[in-house]
MDAnalysis code that builds the backbone (N, CA, C; Angstrom):
import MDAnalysis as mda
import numpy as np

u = mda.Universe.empty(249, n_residues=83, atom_resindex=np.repeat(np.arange(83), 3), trajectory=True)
u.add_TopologyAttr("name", ["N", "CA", "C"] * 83)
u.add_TopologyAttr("resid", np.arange(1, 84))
u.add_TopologyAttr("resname", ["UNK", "UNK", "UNK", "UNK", "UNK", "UNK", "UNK", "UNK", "UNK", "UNK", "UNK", "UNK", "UNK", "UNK", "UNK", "UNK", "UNK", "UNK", "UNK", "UNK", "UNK", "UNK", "UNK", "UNK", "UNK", "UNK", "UNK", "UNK", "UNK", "UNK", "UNK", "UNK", "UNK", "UNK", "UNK", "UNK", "UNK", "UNK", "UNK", "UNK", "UNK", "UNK", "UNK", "UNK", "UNK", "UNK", "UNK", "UNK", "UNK", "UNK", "UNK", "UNK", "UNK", "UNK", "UNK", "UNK", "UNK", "UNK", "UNK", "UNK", "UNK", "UNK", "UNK", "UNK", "UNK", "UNK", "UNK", "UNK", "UNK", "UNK", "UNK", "UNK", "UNK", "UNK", "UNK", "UNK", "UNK", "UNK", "UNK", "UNK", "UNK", "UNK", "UNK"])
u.atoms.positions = np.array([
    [23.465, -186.623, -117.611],
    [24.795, -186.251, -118.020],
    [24.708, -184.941, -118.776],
    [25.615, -184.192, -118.662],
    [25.788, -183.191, -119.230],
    [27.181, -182.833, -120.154],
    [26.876, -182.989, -121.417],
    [28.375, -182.847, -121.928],
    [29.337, -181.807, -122.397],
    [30.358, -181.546, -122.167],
    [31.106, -180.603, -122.626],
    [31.518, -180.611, -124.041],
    [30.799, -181.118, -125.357],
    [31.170, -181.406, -126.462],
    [29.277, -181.925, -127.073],
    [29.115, -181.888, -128.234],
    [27.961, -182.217, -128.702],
    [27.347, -183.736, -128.627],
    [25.855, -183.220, -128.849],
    [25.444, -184.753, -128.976],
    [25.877, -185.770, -129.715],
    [26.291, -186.900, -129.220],
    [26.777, -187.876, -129.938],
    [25.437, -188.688, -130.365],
    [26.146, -189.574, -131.251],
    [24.573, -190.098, -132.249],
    [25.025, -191.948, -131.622],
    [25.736, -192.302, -131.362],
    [26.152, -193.670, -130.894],
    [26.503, -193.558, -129.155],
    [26.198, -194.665, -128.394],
    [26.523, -194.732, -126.970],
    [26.853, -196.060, -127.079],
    [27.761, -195.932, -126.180],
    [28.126, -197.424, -125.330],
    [26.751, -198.398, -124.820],
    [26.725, -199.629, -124.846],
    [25.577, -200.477, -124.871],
    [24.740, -200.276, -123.195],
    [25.776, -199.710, -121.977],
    [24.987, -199.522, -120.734],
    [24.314, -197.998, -121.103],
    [25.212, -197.588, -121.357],
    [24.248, -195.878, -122.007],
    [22.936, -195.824, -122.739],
    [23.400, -196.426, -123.750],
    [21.788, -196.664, -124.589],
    [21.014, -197.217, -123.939],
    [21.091, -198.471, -123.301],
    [20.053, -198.955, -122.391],
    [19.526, -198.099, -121.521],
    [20.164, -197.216, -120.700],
    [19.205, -196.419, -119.626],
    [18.678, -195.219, -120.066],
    [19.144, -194.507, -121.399],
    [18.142, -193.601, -122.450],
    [17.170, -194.706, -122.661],
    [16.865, -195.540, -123.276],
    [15.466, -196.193, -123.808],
    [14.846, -196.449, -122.563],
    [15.604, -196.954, -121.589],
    [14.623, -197.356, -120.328],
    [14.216, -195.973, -119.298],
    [14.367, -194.397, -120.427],
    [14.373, -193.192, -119.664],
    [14.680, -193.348, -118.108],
    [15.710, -194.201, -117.727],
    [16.982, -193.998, -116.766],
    [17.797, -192.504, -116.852],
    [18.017, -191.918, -117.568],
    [18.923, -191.386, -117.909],
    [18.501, -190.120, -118.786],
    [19.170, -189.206, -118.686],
    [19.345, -187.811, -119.689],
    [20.052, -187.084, -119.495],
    [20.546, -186.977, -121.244],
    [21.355, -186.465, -121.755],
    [20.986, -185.169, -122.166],
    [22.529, -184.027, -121.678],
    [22.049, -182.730, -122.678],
    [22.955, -182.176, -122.952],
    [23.232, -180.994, -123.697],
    [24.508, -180.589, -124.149],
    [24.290, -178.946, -124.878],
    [24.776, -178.359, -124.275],
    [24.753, -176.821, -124.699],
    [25.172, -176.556, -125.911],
    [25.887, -177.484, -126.502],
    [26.774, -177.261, -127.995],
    [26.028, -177.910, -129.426],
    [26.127, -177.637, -130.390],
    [25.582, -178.111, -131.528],
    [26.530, -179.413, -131.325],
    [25.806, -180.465, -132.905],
    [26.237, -181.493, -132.687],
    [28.087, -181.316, -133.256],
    [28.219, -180.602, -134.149],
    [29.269, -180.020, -134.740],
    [30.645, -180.150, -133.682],
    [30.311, -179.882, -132.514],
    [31.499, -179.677, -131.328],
    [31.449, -180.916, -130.945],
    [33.006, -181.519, -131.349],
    [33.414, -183.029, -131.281],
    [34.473, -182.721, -130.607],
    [34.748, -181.875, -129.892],
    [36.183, -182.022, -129.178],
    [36.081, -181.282, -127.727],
    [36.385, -181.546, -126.390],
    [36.284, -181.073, -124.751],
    [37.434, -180.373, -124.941],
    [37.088, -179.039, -124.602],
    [38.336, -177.845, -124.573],
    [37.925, -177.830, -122.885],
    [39.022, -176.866, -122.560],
    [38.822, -175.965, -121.403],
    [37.574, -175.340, -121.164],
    [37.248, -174.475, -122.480],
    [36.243, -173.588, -122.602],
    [34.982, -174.633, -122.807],
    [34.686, -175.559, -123.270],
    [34.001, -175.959, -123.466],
    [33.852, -176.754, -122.096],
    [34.287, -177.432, -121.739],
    [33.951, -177.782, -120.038],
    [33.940, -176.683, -118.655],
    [34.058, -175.226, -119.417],
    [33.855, -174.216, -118.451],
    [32.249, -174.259, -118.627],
    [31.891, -174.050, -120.049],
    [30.576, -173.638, -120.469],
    [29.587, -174.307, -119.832],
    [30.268, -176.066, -119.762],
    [29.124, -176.890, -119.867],
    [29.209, -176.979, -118.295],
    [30.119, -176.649, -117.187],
    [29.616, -176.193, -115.768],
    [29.204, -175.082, -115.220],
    [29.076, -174.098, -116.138],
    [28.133, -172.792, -116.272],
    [26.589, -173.173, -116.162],
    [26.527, -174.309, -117.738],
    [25.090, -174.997, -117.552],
    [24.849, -175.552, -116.444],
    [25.414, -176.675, -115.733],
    [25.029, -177.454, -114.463],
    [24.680, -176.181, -113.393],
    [25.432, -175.023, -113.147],
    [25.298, -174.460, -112.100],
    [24.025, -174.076, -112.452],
    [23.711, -173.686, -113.741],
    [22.353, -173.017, -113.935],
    [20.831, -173.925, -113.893],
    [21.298, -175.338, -113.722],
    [19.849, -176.077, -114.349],
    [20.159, -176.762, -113.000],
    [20.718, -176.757, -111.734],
    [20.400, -177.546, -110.532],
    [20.305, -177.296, -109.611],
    [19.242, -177.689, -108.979],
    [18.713, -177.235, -107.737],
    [19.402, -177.450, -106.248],
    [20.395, -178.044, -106.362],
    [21.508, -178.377, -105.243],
    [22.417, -178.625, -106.251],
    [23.529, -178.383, -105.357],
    [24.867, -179.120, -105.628],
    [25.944, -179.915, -104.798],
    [26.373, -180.333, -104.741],
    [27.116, -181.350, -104.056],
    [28.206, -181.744, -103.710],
    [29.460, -181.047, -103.462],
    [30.547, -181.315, -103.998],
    [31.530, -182.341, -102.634],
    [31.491, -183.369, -102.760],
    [32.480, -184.263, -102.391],
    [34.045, -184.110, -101.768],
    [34.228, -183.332, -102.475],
    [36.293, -182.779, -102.551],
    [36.196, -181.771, -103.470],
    [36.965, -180.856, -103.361],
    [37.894, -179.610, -103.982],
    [38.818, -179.394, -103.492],
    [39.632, -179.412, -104.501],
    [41.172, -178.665, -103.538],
    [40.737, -177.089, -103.785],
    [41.365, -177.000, -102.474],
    [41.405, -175.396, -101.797],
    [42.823, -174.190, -102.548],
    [41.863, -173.644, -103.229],
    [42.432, -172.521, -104.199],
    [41.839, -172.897, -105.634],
    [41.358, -174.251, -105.919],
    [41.045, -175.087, -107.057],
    [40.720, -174.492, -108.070],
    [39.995, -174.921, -109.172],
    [38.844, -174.155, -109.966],
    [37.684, -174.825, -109.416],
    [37.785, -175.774, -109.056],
    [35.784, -176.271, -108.428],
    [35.791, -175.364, -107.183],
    [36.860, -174.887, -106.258],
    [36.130, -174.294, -104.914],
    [36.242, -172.711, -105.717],
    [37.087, -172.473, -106.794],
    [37.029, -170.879, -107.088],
    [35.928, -170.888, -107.857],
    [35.230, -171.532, -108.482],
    [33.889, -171.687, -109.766],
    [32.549, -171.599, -108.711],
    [32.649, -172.126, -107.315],
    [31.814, -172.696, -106.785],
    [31.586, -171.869, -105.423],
    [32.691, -170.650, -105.282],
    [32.414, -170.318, -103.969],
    [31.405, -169.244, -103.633],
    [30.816, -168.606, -104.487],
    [29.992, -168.144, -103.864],
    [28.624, -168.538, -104.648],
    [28.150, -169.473, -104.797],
    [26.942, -170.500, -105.146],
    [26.338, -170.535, -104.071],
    [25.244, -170.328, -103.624],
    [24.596, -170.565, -102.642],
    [23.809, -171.826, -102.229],
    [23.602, -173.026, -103.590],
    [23.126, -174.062, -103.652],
    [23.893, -175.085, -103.570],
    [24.990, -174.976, -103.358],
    [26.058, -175.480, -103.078],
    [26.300, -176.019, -101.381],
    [26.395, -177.575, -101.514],
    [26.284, -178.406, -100.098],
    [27.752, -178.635, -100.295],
    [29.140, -178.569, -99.463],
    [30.354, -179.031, -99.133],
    [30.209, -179.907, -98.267],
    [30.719, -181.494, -98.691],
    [30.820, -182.415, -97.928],
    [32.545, -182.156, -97.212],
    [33.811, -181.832, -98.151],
    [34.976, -181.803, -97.372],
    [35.248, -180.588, -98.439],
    [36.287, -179.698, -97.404],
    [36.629, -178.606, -98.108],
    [35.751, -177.494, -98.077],
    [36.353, -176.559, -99.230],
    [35.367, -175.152, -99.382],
    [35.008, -174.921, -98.423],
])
């Protein structure tokens, strides 16, 4: 997961379980300080994803969107419908 807001110090009981059973990781571009998902802050934090993954995947976008305008000229980028 990647969050658009800081690390939180508490998870929901399926969350915590798959961090301890290193299922799972968490990361977050923001200090812990940023407790609130802006615009900007969920721009940032798909700035990060585009930058830390080696494919991408996208399922659906609507056409004119911000996922097909954020995403169109990505080259790691797989379109299942759309784009």
């Amino acid at each position: 997961m990647v969050l658009a807001l800081g690390m939180q110090k508490n998870w929901p009981p399926e969350i915590g379980k798959a961090l301890q059973e290193n299922r799972l990781l968490i990361i977050s571009p923001f200090p812990e300080d940023v407790t609130r998902v802006s615009e900007k802050t969920a721009g940032l934090r798909n700035q990060t994803i585009l930058k830390i993954a080696d494919e991408i995947i996208v399922a659906h976008a609507s056409s004119g969107g911000l996922i097909e305008n954020m995403l169109i000229n990505v080259k790691k980028v797989k379109w299942i419908s759309g784009g």
